[in-house]
N, C-alpha and C positions, 0 to 999 in steps of 0.2 A: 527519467531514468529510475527513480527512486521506486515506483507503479510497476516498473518490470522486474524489478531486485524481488521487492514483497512479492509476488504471484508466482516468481521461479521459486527464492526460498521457501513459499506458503506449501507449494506441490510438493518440494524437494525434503523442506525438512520440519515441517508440521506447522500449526498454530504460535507454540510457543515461542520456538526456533526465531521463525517469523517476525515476530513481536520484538524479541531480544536485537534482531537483525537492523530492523526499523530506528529501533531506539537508538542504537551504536551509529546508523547511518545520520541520522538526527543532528545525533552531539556531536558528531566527527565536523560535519556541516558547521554547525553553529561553533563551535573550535577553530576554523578554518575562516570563518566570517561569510561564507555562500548563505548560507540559510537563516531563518528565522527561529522564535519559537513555536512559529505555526504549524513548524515542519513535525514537530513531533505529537499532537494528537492527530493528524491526518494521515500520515505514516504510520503511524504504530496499530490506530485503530482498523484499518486497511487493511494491513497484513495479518494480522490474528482473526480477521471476518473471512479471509480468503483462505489460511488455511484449515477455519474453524467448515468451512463450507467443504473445502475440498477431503478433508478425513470425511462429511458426512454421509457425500456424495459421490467420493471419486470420479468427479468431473472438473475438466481444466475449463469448462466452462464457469461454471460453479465459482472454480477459485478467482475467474477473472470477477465475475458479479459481485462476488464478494469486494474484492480490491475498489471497484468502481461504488459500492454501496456505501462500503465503510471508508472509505476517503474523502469520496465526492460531497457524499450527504450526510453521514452522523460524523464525520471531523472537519466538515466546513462548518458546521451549528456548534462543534465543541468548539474549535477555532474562535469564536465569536467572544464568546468572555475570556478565551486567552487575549484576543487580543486589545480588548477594552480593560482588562483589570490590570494586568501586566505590562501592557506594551504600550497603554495608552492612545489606543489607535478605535476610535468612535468611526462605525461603518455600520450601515444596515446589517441586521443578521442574518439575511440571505445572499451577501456581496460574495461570500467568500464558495457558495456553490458552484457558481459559475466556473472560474477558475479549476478549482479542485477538480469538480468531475471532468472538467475535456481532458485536464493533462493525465488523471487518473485511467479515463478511457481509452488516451493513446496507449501509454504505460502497458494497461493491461492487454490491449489489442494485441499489440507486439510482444511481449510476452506469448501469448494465446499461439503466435503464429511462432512461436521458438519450438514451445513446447508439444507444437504438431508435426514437426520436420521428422520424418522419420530418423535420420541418426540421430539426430537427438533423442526421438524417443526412445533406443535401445541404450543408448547410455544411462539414461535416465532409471529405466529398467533393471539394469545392473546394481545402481545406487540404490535404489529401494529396495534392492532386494538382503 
């Protein structure tokens, strides 16, 4: 769910927006006891690539590659010393790829097909404008 948040807000409400969105959903998580600290460079870095792609490009394609680049693959390798220095969790440094990117891929897929649904896209429209 986290992968469809970042991609709607990355389109919706930029880069930063994004970033800030990711973080808050993070700590709300890790507050609540659902998540980890893994959740916040994979999250946070995801959403600021998706919306750093989608101003470059204005494409919801774009914004999803982004989500699935910057979660899957540069916050499953950041991930890696969060979770060995921090959390005391010794894993190969490519364990956490795996994981990241399918759920990142689903996230963003669905996303993708939100933000192609024609009423949505006129709302969406409205907002950005």
């Amino acid at each position: 769910m986290q992968h469809f948040v970042n991609v709607v807000s990355a389109v919706l409400l930029g880069p930063f927006y994004a970033l800030g969105n990711a973080f808050l959903a993070s700590l709300i998580r890790n507050i609540l006891g659902t998540g980890s600290l893994l959740a916040f460079p994979g999250s946070m870095i995801g959403a600021f690539l998706s919306g750093l792609l989608y101003e470059k490009y204005k494409s919801k394609i774009a914004a999803c590659f982004g989500e699935f680049i910057g979660t899957g693959i540069i916050g499953a390798l950041v991930a890696y010393p969060v979770a060995a220095l921090l959390m005391g969790k010794e894993a190969g440094l490519l364990i956490y790829i795996i994981p990241f990117s399918s759920s990142s891929l689903v996230g963003a897929f669905i996303a993708y097909l939100l933000l192609r649904a024609k009423s949505i896209e006129n709302i969406f429209k409205k907002v950005e404008t």
